[in-house]
mmCIF file of the N, C-alpha and C atoms, coordinates in Angstrom:
data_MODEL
# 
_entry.id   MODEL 
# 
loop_
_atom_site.group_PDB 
_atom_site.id 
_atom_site.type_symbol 
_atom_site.label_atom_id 
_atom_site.label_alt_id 
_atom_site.label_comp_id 
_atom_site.label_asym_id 
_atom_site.label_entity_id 
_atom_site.label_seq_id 
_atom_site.pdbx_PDB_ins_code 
_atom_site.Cartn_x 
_atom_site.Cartn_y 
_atom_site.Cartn_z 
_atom_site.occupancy 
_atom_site.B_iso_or_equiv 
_atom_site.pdbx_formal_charge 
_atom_site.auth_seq_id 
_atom_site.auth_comp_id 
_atom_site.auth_asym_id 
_atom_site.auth_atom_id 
_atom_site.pdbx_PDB_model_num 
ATOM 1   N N  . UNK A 1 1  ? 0.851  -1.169 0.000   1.00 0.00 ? 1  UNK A N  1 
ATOM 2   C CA . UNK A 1 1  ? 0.000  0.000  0.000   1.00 0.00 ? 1  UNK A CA 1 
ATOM 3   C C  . UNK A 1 1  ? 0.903  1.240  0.000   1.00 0.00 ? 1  UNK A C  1 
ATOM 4   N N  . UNK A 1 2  ? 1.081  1.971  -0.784  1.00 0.00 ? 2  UNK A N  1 
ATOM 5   C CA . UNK A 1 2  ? 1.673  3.277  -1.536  1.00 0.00 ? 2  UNK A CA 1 
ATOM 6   C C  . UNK A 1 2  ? 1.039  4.468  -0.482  1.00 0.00 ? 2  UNK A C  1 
ATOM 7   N N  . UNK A 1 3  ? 2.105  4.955  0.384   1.00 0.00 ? 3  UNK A N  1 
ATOM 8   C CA . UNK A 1 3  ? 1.349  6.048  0.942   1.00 0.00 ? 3  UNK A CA 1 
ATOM 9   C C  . UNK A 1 3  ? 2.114  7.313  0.601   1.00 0.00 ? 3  UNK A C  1 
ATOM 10  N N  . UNK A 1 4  ? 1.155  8.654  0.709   1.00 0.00 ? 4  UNK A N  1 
ATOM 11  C CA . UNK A 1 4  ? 1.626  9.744  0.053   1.00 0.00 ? 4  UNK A CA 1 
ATOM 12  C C  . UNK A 1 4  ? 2.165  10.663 0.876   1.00 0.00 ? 4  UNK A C  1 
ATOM 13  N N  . UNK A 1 5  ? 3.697  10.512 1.550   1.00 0.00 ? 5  UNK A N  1 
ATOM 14  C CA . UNK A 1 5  ? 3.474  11.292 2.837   1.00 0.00 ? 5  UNK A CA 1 
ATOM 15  C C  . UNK A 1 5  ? 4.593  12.645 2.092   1.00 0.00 ? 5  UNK A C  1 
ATOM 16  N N  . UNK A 1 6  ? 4.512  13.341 3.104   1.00 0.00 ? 6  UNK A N  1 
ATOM 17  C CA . UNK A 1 6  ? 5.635  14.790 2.747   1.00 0.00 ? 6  UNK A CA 1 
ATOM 18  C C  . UNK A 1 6  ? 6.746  14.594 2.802   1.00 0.00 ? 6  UNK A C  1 
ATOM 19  N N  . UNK A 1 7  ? 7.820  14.960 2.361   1.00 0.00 ? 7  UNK A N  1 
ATOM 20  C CA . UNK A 1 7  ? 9.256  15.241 2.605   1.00 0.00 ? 7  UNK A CA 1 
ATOM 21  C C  . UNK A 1 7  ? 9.756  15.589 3.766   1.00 0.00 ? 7  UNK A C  1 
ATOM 22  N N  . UNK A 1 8  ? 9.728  14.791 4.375   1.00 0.00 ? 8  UNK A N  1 
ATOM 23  C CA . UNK A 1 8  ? 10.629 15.274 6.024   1.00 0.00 ? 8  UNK A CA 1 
ATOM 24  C C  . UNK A 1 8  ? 11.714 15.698 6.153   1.00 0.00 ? 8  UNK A C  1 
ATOM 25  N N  . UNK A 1 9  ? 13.097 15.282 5.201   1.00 0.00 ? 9  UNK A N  1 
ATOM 26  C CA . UNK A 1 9  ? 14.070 15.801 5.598   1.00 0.00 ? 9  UNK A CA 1 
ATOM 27  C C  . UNK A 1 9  ? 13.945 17.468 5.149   1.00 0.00 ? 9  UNK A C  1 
ATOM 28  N N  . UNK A 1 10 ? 14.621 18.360 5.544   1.00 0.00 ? 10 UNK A N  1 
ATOM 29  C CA . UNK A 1 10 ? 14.977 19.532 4.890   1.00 0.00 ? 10 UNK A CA 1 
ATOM 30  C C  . UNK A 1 10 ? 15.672 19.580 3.887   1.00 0.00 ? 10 UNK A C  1 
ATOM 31  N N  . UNK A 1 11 ? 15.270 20.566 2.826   1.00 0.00 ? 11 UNK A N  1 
ATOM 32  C CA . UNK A 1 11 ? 15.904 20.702 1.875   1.00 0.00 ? 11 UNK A CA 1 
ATOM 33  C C  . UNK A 1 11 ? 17.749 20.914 1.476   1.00 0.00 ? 11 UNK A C  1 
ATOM 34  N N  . UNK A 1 12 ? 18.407 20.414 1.212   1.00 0.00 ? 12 UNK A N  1 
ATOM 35  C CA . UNK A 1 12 ? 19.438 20.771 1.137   1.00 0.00 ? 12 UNK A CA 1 
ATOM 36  C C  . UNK A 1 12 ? 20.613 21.797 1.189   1.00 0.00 ? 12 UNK A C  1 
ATOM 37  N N  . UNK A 1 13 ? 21.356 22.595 2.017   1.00 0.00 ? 13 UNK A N  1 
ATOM 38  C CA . UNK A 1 13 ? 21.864 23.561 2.172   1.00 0.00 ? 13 UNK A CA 1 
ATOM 39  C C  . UNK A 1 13 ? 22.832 23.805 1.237   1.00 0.00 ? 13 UNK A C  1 
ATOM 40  N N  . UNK A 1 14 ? 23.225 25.130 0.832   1.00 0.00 ? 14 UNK A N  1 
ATOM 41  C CA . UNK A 1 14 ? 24.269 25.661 0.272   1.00 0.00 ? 14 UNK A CA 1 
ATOM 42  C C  . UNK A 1 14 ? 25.667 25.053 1.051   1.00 0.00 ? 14 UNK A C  1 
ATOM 43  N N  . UNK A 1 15 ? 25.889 25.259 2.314   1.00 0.00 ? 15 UNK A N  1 
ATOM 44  C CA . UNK A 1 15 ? 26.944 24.582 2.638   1.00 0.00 ? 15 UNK A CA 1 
ATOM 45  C C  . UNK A 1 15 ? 27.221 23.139 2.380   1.00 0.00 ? 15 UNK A C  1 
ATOM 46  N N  . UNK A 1 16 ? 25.876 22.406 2.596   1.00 0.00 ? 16 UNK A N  1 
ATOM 47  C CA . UNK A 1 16 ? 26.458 20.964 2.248   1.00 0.00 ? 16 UNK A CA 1 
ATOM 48  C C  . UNK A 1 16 ? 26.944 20.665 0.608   1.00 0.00 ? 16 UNK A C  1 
ATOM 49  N N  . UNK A 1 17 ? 25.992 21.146 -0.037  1.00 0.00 ? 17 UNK A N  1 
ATOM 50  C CA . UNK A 1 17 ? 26.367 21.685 -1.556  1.00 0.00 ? 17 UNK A CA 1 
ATOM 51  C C  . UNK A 1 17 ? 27.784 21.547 -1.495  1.00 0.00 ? 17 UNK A C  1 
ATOM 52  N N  . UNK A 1 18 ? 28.510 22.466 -0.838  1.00 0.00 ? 18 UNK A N  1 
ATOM 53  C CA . UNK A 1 18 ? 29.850 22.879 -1.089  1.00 0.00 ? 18 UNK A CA 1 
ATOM 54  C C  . UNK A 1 18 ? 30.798 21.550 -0.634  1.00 0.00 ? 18 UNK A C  1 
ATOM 55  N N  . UNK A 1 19 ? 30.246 21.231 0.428   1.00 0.00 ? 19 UNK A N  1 
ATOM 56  C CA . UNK A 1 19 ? 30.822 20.503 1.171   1.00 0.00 ? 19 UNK A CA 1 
ATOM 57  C C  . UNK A 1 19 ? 31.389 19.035 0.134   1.00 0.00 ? 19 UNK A C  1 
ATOM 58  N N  . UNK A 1 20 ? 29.807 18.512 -0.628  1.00 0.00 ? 20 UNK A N  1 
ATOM 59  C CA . UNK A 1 20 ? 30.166 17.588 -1.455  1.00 0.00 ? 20 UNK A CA 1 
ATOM 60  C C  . UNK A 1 20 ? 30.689 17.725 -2.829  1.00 0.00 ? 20 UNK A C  1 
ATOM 61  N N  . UNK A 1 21 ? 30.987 19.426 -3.539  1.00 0.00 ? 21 UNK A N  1 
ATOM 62  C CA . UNK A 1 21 ? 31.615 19.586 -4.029  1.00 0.00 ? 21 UNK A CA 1 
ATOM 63  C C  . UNK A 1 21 ? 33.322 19.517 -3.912  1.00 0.00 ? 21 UNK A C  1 
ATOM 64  N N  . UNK A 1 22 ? 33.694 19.962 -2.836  1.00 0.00 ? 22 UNK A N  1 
ATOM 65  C CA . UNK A 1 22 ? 34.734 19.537 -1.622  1.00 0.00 ? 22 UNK A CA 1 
ATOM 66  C C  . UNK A 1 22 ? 35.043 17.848 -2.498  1.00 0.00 ? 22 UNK A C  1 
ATOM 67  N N  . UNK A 1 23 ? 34.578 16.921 -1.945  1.00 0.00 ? 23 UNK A N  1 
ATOM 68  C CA . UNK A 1 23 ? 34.397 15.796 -1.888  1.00 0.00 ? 23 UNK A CA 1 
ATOM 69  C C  . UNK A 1 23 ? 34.870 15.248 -3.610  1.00 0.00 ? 23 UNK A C  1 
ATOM 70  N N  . UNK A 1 24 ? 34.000 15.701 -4.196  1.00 0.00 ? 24 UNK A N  1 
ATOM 71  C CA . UNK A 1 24 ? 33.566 15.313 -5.779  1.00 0.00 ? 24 UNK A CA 1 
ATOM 72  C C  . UNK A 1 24 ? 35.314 15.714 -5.943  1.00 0.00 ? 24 UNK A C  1 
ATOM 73  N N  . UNK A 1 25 ? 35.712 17.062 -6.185  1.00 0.00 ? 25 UNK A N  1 
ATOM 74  C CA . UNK A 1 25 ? 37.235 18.047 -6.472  1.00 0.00 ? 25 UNK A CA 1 
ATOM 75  C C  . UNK A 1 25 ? 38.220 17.102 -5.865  1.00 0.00 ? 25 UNK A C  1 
ATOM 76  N N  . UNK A 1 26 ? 38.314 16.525 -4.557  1.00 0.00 ? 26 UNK A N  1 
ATOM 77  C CA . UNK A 1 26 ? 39.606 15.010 -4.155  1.00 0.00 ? 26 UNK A CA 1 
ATOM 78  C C  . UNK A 1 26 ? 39.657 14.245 -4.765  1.00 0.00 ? 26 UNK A C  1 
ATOM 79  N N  . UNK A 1 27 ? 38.297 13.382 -5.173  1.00 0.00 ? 27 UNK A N  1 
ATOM 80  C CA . UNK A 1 27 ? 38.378 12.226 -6.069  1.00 0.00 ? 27 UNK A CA 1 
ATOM 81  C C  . UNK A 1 27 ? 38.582 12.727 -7.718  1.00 0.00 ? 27 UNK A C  1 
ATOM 82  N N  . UNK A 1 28 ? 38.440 13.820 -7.685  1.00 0.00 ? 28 UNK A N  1 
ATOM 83  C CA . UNK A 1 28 ? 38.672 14.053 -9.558  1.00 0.00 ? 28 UNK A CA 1 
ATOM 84  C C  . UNK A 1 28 ? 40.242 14.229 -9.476  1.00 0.00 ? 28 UNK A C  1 
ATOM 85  N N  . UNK A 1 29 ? 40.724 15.164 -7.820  1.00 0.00 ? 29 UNK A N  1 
ATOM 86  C CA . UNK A 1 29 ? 42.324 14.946 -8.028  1.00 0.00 ? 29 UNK A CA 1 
ATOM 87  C C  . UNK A 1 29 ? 42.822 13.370 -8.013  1.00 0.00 ? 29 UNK A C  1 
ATOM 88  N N  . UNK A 1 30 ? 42.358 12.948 -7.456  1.00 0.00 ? 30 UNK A N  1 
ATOM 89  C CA . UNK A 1 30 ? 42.988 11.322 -7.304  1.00 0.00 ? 30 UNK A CA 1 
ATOM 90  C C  . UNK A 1 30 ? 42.877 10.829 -9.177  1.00 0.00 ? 30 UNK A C  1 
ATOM 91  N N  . UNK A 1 31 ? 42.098 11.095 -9.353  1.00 0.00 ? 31 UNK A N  1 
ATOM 92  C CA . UNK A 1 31 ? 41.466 10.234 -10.801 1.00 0.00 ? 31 UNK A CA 1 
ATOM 93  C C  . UNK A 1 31 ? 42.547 10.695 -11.777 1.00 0.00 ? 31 UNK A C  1 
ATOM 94  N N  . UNK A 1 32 ? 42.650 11.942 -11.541 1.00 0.00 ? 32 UNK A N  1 
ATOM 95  C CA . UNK A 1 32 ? 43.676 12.977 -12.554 1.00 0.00 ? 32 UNK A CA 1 
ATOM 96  C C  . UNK A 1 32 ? 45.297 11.868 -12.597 1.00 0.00 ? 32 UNK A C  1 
ATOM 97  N N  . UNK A 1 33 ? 45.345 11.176 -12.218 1.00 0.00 ? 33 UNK A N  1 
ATOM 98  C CA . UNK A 1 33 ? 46.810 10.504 -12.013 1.00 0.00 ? 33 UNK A CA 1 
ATOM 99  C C  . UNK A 1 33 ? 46.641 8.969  -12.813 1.00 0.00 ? 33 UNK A C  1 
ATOM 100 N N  . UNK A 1 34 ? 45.094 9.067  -13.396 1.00 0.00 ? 34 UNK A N  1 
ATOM 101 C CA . UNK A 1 34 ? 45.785 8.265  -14.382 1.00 0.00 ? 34 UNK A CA 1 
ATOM 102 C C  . UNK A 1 34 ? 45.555 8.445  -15.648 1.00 0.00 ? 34 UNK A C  1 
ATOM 103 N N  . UNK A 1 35 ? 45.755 10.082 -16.129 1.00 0.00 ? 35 UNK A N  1 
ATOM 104 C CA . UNK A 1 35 ? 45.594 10.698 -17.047 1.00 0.00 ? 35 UNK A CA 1 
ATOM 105 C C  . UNK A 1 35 ? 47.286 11.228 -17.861 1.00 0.00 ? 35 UNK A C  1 
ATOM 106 N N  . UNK A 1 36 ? 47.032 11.524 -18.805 1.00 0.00 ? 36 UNK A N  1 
ATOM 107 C CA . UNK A 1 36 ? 48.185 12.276 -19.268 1.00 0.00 ? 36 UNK A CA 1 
ATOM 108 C C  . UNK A 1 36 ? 47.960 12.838 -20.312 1.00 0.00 ? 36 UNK A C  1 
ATOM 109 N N  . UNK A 1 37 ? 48.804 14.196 -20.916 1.00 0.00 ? 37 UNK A N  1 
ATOM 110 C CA . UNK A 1 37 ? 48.585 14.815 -22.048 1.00 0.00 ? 37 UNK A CA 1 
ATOM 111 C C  . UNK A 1 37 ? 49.362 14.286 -22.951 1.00 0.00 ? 37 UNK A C  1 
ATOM 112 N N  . UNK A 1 38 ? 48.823 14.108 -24.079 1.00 0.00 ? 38 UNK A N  1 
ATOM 113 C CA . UNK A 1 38 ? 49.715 14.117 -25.043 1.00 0.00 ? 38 UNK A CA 1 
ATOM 114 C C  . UNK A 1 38 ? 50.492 15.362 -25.889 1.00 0.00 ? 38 UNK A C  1 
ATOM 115 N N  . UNK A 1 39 ? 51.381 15.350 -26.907 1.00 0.00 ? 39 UNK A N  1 
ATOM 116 C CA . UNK A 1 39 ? 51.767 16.945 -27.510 1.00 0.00 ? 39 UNK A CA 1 
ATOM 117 C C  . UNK A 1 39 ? 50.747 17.520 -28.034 1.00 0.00 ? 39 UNK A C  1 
ATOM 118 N N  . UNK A 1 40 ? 49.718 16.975 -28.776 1.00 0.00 ? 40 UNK A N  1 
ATOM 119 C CA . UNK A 1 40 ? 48.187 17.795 -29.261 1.00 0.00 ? 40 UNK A CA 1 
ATOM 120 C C  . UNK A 1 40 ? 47.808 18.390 -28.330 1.00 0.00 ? 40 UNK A C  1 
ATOM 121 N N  . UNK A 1 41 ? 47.628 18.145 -27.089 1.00 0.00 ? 41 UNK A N  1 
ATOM 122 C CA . UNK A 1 41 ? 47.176 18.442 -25.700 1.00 0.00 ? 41 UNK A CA 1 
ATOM 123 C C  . UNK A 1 41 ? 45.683 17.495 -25.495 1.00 0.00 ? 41 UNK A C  1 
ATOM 124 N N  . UNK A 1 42 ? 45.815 16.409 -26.326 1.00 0.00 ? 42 UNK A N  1 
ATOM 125 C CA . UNK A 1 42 ? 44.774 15.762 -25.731 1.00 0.00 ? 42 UNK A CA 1 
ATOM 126 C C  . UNK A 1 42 ? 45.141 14.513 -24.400 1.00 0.00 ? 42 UNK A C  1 
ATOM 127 N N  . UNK A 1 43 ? 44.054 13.774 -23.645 1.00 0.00 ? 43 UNK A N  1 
ATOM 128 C CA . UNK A 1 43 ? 44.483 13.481 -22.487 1.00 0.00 ? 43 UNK A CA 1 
ATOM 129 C C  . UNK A 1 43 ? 44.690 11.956 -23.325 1.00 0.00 ? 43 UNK A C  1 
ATOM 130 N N  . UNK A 1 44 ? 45.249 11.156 -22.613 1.00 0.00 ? 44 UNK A N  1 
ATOM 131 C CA . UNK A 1 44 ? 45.341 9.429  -22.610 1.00 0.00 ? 44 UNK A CA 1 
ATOM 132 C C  . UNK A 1 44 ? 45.279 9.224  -21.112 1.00 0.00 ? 44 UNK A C  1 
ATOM 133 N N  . UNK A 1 45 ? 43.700 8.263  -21.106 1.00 0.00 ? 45 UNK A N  1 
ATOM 134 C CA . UNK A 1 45 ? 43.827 7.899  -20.369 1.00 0.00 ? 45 UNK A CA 1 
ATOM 135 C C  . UNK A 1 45 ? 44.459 6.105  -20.064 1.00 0.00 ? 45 UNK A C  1 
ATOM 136 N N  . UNK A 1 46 ? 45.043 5.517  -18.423 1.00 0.00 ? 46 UNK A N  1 
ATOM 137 C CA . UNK A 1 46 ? 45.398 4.328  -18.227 1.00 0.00 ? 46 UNK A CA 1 
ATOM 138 C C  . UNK A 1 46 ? 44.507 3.429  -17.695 1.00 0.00 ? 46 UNK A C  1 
ATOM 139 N N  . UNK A 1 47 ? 43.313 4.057  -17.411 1.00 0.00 ? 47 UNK A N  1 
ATOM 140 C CA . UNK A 1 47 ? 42.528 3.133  -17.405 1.00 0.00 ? 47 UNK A CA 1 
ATOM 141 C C  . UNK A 1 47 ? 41.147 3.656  -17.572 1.00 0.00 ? 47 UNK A C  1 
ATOM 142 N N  . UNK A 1 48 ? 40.242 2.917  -18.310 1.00 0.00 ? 48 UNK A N  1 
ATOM 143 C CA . UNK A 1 48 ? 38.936 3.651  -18.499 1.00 0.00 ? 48 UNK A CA 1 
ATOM 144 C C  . UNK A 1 48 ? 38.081 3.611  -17.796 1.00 0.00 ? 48 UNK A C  1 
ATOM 145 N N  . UNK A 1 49 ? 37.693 2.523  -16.541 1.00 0.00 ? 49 UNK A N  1 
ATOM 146 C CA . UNK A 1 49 ? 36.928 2.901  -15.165 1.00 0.00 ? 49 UNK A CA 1 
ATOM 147 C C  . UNK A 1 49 ? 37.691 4.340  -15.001 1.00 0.00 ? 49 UNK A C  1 
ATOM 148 N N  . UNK A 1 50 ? 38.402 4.655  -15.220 1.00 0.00 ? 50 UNK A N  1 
ATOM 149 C CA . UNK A 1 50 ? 39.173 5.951  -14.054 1.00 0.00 ? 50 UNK A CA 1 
ATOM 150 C C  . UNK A 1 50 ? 38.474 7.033  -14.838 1.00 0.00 ? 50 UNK A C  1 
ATOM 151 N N  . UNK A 1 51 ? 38.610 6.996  -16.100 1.00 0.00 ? 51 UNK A N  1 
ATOM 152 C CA . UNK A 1 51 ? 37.837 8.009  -17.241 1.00 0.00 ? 51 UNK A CA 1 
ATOM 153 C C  . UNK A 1 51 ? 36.776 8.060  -16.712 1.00 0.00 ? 51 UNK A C  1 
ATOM 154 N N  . UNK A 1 52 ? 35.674 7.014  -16.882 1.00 0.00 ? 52 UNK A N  1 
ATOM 155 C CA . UNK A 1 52 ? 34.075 6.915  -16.671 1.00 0.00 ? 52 UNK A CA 1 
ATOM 156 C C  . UNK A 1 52 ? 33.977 7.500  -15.527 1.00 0.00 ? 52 UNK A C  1 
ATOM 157 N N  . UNK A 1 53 ? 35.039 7.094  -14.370 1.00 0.00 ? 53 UNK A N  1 
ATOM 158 C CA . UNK A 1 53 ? 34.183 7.372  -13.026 1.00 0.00 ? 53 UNK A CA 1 
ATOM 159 C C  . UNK A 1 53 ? 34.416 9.574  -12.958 1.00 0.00 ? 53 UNK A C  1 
ATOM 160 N N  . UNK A 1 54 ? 35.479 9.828  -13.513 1.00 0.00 ? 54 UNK A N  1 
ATOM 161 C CA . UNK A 1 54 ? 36.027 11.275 -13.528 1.00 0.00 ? 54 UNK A CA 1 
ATOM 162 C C  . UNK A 1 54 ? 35.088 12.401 -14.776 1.00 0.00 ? 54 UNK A C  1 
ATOM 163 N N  . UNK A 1 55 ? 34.429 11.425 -15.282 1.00 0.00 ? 55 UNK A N  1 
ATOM 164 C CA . UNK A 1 55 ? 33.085 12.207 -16.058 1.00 0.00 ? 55 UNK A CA 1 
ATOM 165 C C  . UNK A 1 55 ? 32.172 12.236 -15.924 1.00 0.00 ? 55 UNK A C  1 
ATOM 166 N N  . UNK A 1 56 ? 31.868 10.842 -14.880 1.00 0.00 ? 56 UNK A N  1 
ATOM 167 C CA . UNK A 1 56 ? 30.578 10.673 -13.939 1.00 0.00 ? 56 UNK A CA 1 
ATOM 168 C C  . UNK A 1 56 ? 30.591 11.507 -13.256 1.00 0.00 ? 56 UNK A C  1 
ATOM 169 N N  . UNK A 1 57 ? 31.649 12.190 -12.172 1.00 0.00 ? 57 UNK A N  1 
ATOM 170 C CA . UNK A 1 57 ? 31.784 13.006 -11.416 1.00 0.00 ? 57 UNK A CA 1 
ATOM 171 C C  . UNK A 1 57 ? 31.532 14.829 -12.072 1.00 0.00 ? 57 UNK A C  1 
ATOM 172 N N  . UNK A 1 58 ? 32.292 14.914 -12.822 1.00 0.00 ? 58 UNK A N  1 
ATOM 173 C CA . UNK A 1 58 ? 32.175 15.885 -13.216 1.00 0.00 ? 58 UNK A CA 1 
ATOM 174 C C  . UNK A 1 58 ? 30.694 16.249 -14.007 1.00 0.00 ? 58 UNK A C  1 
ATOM 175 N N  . UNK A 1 59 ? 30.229 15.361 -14.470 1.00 0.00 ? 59 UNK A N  1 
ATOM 176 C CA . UNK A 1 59 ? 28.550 15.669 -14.667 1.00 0.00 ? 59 UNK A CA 1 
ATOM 177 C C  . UNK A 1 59 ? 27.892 15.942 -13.590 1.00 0.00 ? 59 UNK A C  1 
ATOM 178 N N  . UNK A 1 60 ? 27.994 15.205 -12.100 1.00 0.00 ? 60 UNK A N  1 
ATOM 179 C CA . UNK A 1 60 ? 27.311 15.395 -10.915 1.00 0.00 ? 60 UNK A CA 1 
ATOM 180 C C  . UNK A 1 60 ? 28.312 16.830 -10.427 1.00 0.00 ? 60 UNK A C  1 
ATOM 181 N N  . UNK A 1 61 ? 29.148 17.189 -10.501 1.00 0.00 ? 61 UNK A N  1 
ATOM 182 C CA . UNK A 1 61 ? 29.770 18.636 -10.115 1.00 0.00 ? 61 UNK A CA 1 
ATOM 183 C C  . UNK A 1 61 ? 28.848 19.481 -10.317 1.00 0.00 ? 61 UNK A C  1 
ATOM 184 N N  . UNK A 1 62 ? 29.138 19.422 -12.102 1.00 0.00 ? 62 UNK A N  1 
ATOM 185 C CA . UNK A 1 62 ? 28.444 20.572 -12.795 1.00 0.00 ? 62 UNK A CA 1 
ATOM 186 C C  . UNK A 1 62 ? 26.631 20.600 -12.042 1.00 0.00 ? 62 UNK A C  1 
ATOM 187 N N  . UNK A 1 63 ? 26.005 19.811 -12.173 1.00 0.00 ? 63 UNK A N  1 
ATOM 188 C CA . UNK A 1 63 ? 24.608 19.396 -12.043 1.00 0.00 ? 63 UNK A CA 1 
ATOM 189 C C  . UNK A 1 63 ? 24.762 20.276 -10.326 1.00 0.00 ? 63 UNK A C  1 
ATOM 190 N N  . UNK A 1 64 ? 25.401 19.799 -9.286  1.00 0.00 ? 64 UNK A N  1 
ATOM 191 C CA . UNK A 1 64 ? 25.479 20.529 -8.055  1.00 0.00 ? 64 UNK A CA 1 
ATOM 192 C C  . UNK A 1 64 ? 25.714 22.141 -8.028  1.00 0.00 ? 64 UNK A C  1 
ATOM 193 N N  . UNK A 1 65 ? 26.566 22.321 -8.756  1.00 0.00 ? 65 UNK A N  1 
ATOM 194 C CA . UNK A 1 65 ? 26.915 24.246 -9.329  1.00 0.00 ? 65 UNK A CA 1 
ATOM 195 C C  . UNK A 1 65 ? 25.894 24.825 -10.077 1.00 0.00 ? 65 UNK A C  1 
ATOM 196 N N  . UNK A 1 66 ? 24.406 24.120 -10.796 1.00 0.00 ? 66 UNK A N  1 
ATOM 197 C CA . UNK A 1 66 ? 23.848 24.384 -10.984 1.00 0.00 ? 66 UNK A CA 1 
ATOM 198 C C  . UNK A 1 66 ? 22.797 25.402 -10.446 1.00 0.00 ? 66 UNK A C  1 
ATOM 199 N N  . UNK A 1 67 ? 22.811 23.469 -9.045  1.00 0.00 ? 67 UNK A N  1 
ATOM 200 C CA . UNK A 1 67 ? 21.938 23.918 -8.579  1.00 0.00 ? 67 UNK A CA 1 
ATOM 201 C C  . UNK A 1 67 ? 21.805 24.454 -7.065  1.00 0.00 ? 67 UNK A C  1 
ATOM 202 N N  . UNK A 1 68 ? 23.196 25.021 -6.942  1.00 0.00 ? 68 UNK A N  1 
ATOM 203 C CA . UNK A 1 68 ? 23.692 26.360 -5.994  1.00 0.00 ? 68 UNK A CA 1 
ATOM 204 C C  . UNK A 1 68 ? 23.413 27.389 -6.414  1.00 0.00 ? 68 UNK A C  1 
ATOM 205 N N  . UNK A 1 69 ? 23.385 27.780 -7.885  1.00 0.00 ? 69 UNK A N  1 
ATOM 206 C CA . UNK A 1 69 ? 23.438 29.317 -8.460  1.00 0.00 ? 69 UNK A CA 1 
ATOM 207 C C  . UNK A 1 69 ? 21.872 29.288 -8.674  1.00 0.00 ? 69 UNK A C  1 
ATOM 208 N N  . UNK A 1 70 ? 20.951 28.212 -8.840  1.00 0.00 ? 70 UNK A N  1 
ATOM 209 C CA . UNK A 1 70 ? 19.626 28.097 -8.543  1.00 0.00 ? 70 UNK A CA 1 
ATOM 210 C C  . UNK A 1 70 ? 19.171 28.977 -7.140  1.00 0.00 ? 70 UNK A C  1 
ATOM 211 N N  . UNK A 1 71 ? 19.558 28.299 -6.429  1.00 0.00 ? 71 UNK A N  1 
ATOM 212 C CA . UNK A 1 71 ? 19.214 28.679 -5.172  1.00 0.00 ? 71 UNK A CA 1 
ATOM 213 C C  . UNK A 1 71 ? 19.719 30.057 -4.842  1.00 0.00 ? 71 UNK A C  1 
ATOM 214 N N  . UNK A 1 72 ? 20.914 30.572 -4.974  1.00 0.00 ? 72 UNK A N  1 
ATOM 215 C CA . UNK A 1 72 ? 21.028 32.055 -4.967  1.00 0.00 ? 72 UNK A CA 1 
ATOM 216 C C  . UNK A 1 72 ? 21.227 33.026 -5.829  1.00 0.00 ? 72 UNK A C  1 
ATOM 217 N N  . UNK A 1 73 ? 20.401 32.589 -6.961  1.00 0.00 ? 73 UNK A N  1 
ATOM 218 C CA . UNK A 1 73 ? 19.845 33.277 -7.655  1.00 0.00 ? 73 UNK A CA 1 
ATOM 219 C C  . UNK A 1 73 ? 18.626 33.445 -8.190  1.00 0.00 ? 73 UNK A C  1 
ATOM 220 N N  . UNK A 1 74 ? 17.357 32.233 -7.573  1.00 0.00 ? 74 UNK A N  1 
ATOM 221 C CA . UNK A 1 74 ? 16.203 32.291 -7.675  1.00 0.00 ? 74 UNK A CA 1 
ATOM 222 C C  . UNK A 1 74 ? 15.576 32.207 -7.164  1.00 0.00 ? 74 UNK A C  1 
# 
């Protein structure tokens, strides 16, 4: 039986925002080490979980910076 209740937790803060941006920015430095440029200046990566997971991230970054400038700006 499907019940329709309200959202209890509180909505999400600007600080925590930051906080897991914080978070997201360590693991993209960690990830960054198994990258390299080549002379074109494009990257090679050494392993492609490390790629996937460092674009996964950076989609959820961007998507979070979104929706900070949402909030103090609308």
């Amino acid at each position: 039986m499907p019940f329709n209740l309200p959202e209890l937790r509180k909505p999400t803060s600007v600080w925590e925002l930051k906080q897991i941006i914080e978070l997201i920015d360590e693991r993209m430095t960690e990830l960054r080490r198994h990258r390299g440029e080549n002379a074109t200046g494009d990257y090679m990566w050494d392993s492609d979980t490390a790629k996937a997971e460092y674009m996964k991230l950076h989609g959820q970054r961007v998507a979070i910076r979104k929706k900070i400038l949402d909030t103090k700006l609308g």
